[in-house]
ROMIVEX-477672 format. One record per residue (C-alpha): residue number from 1; residue in three letters; x, y, z. Coordinates in pm, 1 decimal. Layout:
BEGIN
SITE; pos; code; px; py; pz
SITE; NUM; ALA; X; Y; Z
...
***
This chain:
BEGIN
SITE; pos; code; px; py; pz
SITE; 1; UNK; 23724.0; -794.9; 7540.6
SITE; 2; UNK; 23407.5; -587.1; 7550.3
SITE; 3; UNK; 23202.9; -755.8; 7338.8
SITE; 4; UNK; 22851.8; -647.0; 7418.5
SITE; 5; UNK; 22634.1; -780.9; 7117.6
SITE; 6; UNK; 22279.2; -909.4; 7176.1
SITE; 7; UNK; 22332.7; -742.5; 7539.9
SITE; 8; UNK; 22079.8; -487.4; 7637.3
SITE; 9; UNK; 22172.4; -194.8; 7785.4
SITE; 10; UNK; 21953.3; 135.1; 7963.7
SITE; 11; UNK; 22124.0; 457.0; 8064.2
SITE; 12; UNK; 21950.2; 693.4; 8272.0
SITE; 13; UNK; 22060.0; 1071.0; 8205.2
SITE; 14; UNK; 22180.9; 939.1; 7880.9
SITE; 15; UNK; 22109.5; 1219.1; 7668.7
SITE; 16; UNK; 22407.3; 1437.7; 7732.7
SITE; 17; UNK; 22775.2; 1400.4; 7975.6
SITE; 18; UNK; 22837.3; 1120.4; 8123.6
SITE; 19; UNK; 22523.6; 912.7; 8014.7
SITE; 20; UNK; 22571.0; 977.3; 7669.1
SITE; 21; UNK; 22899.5; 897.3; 7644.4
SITE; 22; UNK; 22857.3; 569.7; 7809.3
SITE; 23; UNK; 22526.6; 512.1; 7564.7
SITE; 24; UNK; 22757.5; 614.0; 7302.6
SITE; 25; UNK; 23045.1; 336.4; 7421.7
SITE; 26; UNK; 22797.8; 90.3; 7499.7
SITE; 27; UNK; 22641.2; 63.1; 7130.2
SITE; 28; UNK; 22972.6; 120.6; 6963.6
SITE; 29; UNK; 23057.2; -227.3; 7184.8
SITE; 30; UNK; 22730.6; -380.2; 7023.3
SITE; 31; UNK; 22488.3; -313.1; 7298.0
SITE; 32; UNK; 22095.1; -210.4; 7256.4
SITE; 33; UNK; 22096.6; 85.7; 7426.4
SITE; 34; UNK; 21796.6; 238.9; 7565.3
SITE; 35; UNK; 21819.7; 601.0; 7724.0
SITE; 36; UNK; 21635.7; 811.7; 7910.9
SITE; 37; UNK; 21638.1; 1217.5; 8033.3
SITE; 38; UNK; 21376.3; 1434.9; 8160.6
SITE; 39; UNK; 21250.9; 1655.8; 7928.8
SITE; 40; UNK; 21158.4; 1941.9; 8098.1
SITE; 41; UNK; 20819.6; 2168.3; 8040.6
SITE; 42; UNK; 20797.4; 2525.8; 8023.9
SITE; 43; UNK; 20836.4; 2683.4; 8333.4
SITE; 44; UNK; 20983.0; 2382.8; 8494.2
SITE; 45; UNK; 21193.8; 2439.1; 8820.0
SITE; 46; UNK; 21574.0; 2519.1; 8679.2
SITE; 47; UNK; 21730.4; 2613.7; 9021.6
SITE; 48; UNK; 21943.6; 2293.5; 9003.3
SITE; 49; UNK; 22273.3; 2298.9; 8769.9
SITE; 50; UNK; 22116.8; 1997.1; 8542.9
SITE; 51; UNK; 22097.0; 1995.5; 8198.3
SITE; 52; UNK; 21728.8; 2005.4; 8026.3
SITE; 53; UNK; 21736.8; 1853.2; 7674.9
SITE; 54; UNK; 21405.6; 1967.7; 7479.6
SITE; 55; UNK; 21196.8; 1737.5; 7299.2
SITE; 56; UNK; 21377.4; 1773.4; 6996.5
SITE; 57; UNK; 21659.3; 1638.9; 7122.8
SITE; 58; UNK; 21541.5; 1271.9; 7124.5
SITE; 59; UNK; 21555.9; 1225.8; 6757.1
SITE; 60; UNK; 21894.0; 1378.9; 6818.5
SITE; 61; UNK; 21999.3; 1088.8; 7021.7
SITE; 62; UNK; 21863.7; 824.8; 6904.8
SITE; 63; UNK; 21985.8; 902.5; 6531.0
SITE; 64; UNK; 22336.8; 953.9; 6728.5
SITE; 65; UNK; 22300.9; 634.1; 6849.6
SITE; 66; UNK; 22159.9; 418.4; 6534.6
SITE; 67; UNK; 22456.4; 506.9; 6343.2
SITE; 68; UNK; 22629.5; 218.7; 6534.0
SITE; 69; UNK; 22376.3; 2.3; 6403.6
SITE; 70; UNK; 22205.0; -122.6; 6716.0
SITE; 71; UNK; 21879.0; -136.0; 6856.6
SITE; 72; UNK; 21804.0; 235.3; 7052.9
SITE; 73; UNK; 21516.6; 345.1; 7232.9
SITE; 74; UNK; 21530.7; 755.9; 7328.2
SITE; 75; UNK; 21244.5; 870.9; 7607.6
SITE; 76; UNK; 21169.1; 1093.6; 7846.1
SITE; 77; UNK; 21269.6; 960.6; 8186.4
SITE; 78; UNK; 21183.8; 1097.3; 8517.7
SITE; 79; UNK; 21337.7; 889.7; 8794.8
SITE; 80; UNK; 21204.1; 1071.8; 9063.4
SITE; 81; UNK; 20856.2; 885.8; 8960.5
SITE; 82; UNK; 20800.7; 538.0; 9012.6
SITE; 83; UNK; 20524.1; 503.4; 8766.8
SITE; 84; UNK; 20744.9; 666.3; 8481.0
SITE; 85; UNK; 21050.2; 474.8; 8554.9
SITE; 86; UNK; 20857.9; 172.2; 8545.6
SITE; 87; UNK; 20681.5; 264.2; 8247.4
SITE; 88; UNK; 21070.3; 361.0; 8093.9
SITE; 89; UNK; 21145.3; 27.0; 8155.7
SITE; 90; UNK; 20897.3; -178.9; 8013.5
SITE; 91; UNK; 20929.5; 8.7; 7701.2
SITE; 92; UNK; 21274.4; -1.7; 7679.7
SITE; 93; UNK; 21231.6; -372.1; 7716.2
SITE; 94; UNK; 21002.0; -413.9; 7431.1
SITE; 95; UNK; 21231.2; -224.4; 7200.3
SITE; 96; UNK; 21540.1; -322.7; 7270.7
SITE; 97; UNK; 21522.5; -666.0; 7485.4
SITE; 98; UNK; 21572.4; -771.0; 7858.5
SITE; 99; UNK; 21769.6; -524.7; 8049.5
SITE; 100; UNK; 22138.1; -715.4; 8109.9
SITE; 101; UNK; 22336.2; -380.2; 8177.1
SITE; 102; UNK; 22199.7; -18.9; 8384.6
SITE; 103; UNK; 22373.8; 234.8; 8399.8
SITE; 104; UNK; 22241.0; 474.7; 8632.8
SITE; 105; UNK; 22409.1; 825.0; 8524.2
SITE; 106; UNK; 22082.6; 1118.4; 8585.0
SITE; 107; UNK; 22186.6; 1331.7; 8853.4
SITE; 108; UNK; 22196.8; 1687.1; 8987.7
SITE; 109; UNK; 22355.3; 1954.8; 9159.3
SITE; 110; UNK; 22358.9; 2283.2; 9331.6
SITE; 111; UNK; 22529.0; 2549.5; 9493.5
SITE; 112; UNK; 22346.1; 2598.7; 9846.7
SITE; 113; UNK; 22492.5; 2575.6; 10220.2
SITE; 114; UNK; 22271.0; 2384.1; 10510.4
SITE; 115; UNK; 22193.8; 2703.6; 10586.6
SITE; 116; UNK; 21868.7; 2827.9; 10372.4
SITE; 117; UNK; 21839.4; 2512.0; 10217.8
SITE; 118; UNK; 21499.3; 2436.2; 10112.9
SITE; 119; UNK; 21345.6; 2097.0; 10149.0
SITE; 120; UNK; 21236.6; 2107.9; 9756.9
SITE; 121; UNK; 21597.2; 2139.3; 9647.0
SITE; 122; UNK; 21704.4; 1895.5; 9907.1
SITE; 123; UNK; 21451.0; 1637.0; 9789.0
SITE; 124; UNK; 21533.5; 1697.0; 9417.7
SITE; 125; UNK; 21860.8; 1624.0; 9426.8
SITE; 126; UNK; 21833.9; 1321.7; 9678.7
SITE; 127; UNK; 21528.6; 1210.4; 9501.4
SITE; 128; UNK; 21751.2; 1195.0; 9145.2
SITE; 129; UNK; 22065.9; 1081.6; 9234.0
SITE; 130; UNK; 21972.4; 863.2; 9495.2
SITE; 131; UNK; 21602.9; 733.4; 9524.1
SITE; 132; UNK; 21591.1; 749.9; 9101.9
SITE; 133; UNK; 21903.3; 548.2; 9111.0
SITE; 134; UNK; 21714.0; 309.5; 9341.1
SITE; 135; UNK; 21426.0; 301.3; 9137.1
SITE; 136; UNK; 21544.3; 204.3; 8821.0
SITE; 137; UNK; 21772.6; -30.8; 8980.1
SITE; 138; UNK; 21450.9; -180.8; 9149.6
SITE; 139; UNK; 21276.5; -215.1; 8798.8
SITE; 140; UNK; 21554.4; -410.0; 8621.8
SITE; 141; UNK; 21755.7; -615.2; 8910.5
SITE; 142; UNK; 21479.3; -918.1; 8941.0
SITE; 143; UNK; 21488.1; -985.9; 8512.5
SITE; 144; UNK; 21834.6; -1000.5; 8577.9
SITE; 145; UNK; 21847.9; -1185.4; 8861.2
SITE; 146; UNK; 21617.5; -1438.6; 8688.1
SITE; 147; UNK; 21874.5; -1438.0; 8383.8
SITE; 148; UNK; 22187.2; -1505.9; 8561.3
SITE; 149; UNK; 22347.1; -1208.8; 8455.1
SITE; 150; UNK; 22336.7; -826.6; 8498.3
SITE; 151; UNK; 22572.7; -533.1; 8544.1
SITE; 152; UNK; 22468.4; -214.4; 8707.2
SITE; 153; UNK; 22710.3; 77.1; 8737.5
SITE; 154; UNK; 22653.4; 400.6; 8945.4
SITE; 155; UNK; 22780.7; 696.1; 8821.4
SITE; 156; UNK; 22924.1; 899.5; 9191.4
SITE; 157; UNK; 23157.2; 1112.7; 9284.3
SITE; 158; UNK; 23455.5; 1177.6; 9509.6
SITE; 159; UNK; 23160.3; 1344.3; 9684.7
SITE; 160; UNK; 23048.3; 1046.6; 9832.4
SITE; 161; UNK; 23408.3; 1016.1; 10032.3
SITE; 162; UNK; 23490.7; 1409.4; 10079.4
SITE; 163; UNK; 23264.5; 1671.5; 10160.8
SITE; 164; UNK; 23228.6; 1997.9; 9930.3
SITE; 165; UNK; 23079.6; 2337.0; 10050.9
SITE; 166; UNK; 22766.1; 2439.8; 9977.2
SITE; 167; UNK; 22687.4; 2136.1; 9855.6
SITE; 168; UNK; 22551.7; 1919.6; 10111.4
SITE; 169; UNK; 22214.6; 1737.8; 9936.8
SITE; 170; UNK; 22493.2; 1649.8; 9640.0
SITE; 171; UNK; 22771.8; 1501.1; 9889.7
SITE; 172; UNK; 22493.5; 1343.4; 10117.1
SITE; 173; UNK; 22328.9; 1172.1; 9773.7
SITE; 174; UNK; 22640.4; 1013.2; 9637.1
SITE; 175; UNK; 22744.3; 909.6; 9981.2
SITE; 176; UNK; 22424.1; 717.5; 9979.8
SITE; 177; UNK; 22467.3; 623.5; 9645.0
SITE; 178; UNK; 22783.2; 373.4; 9744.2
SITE; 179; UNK; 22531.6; 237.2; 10008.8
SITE; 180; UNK; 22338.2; 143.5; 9760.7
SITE; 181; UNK; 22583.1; 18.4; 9543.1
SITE; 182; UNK; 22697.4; -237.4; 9792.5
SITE; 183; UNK; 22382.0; -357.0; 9899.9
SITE; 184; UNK; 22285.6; -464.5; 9542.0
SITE; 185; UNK; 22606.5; -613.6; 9448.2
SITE; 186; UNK; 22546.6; -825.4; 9772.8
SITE; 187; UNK; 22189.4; -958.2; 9654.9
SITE; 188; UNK; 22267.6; -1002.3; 9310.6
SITE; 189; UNK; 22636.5; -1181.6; 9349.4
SITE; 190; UNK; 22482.2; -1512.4; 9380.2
SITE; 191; UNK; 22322.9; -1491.8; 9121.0
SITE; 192; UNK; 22546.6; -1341.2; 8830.5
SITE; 193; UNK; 22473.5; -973.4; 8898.1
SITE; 194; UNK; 22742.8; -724.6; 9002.4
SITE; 195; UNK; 22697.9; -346.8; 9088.2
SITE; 196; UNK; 23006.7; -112.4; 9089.3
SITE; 197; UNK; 23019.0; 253.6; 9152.4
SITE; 198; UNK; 23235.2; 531.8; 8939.9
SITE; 199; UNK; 23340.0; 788.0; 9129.4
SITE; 200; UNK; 23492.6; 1052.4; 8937.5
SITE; 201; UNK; 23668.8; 1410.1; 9000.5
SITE; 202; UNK; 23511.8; 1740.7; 8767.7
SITE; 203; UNK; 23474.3; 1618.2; 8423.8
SITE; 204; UNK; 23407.3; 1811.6; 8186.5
SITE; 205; UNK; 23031.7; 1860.6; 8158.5
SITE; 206; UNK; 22764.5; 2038.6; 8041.9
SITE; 207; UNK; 22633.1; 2013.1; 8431.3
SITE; 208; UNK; 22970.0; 2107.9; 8557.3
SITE; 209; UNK; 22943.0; 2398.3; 8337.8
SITE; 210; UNK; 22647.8; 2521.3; 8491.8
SITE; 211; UNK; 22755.7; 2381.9; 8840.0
SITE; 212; UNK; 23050.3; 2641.3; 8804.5
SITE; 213; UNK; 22854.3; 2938.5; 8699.5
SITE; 214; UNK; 22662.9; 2907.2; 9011.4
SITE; 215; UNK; 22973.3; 2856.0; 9211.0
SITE; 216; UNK; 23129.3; 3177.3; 9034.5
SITE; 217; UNK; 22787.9; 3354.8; 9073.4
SITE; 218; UNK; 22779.0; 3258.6; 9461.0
SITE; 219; UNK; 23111.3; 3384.8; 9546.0
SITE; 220; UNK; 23112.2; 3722.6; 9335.9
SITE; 221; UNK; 23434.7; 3786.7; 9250.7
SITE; 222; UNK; 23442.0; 3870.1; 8902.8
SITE; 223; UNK; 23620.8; 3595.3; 8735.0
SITE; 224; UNK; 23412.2; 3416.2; 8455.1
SITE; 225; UNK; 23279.4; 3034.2; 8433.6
SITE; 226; UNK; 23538.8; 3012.8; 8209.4
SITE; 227; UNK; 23812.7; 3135.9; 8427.2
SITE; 228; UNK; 23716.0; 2935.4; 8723.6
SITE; 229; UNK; 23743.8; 2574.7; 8500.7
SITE; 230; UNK; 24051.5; 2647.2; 8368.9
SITE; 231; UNK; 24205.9; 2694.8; 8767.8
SITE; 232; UNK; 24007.5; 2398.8; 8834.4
SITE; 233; UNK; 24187.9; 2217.2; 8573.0
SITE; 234; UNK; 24518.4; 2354.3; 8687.5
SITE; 235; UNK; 24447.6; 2257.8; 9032.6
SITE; 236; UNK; 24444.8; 1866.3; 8908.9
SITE; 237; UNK; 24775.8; 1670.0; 8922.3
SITE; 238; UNK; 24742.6; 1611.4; 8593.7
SITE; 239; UNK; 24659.4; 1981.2; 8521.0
SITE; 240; UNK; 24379.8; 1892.3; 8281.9
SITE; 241; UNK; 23977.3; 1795.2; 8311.9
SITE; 242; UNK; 23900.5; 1444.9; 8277.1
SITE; 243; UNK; 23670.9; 1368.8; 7973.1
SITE; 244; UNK; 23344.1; 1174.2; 8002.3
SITE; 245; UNK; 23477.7; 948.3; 7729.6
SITE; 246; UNK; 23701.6; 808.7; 7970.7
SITE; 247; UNK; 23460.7; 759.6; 8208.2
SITE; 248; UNK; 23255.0; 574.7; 7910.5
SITE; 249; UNK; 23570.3; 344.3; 7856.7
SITE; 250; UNK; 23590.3; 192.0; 8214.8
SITE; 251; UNK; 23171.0; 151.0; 8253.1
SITE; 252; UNK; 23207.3; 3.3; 7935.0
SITE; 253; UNK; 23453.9; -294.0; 8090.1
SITE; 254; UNK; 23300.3; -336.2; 8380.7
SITE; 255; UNK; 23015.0; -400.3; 8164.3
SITE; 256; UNK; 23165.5; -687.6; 8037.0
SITE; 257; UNK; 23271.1; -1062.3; 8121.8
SITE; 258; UNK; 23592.0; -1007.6; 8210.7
SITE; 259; UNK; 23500.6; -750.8; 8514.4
SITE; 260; UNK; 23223.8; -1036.5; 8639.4
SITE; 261; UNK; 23468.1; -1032.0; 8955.9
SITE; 262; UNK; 23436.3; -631.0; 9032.5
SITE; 263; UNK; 23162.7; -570.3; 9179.2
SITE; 264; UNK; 23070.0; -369.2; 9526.7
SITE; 265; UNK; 23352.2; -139.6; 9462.9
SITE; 266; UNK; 23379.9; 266.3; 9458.5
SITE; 267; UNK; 23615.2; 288.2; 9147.2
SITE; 268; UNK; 23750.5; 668.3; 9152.5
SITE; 269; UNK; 23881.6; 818.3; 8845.4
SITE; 270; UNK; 24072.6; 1128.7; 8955.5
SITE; 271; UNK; 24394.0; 1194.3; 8793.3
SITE; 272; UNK; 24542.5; 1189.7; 9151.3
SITE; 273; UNK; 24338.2; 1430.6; 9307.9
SITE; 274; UNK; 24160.7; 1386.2; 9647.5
SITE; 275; UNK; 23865.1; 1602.2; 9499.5
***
């Protein structure tokens, strides 16, 4: 049922959460996976909540992924670049083979209020989780096009349907993000191409770990990270975080022939919660 071999496959974000889980999925299915992170320099800008894998890390993932005895390609990956993304791409390409599946998983958060907000933390987050998304789909949607075949899945959030404080550049990005999603499934559906859009609740991140301490930090009442995901998780219908394996799981179908009729939809994986 999802059968993947000789497909090739590029995450963005891929080298930890979501993205790598989906990577992970996607070769274990018999994918060529090709992922991509940005690998931060020293004194980088951190104030996001993101995750910054080092440069050791990439030997990390892409002996993670080999063990499923597929083709992998590990890289830095700045999607906020054209010129890099591109580049990302056509190396990808040459390792792995034409680009039949993107998932587009980098993105970024942080706790700030319309208030104060600066424009370069405004344009980060916009610039990765919606322009980057943009970009890479830009880079791979004609070779698929030309194929006859393609699947491109957006990684959102219930933020793009319900507003969270403090977080406007987030909610306003993934908002955009289902836009997007719907505009490409329209100009790839003759043609073989679908895009969908995952939208889950908190899972269980390294980036929701760090969006939470700054949420804790922000409101200053003494309770610990730890202490705020655990009401977080009781505050679910389920009372429990969702895991990014499961989120892995359902890209992983839509990914294949059988889901060739889903496309320009906002899946949300929630566990019955609005948030």
């Amino acid at each position: 049922m999802t059968n993947l071999a000789g497909r090739g496959a590029i995450v963005t974000g891929g080298f930890s959460g979501m993205g790598f889980a989906i990577a992970t999925a996607l070769a274990e299915a018999g994918a060529n996976v090709a992922v991509g992170s940005y690998i931060a320099s020293a004194g980088a800008d951190r104030s996001d909540a993101a995750y910054y894998p080092g440069v050791d890390e990439i030997e990390r993932v892409r002996s993670a992924l080999s063990a499923h005895g597929t083709r992998v390609h590990a890289a830095h990956l700045d999607v906020r670049d054209s010129e890099v993304t591109n580049r990302f791409v056509a190396q990808a390409e040459a390792a792995i083979g034409p680009a039949d599946i993107l998932v587009n998983a980098a993105g970024t958060t942080a706790e700030q209020p319309v208030c104060g907000h600066s424009d370069a933390l405004w344009d980060k987050i916009v610039d990765t989780n919606l322009t980057g998304a943009f970009r890479a789909t830009r880079a791979v949607l004609p070779g698929m096009i030309e194929r006859g075949w393609g699947r491109i899945v957006n990684i959102g959030s219930t933020a793009a349907s319900v507003g969270w404080k403090d977080n406007p550049a987030y909610c306003a990005s993934k908002a955009g993000l289902l836009g997007l999603t719907r505009c490409v499934a329209l100009e790839g559906a003759a043609h073989g191409v679908t895009c969908v859009m995952i939208s889950p609740t908190w899972v269980e991140t390294e980036l929701m770990r760090r969006n939470v301490a700054q949420v804790v930090e922000r409101e200053g009442k003494g309770r610990t990270a730890e202490e705020a995901m655990a009401e977080i998780a009781r505050g679910n219908p389920q009372q429990r975080m969702l895991q990014p394996q499961e989120i892995a799981a359902l890209a992983v179908f839509l990914c294949s022939d059988l889901a060739k009729g889903i496309t320009m939809e906002n899946i949300q994986v929630t566990g019955g919660a609005l948030w």
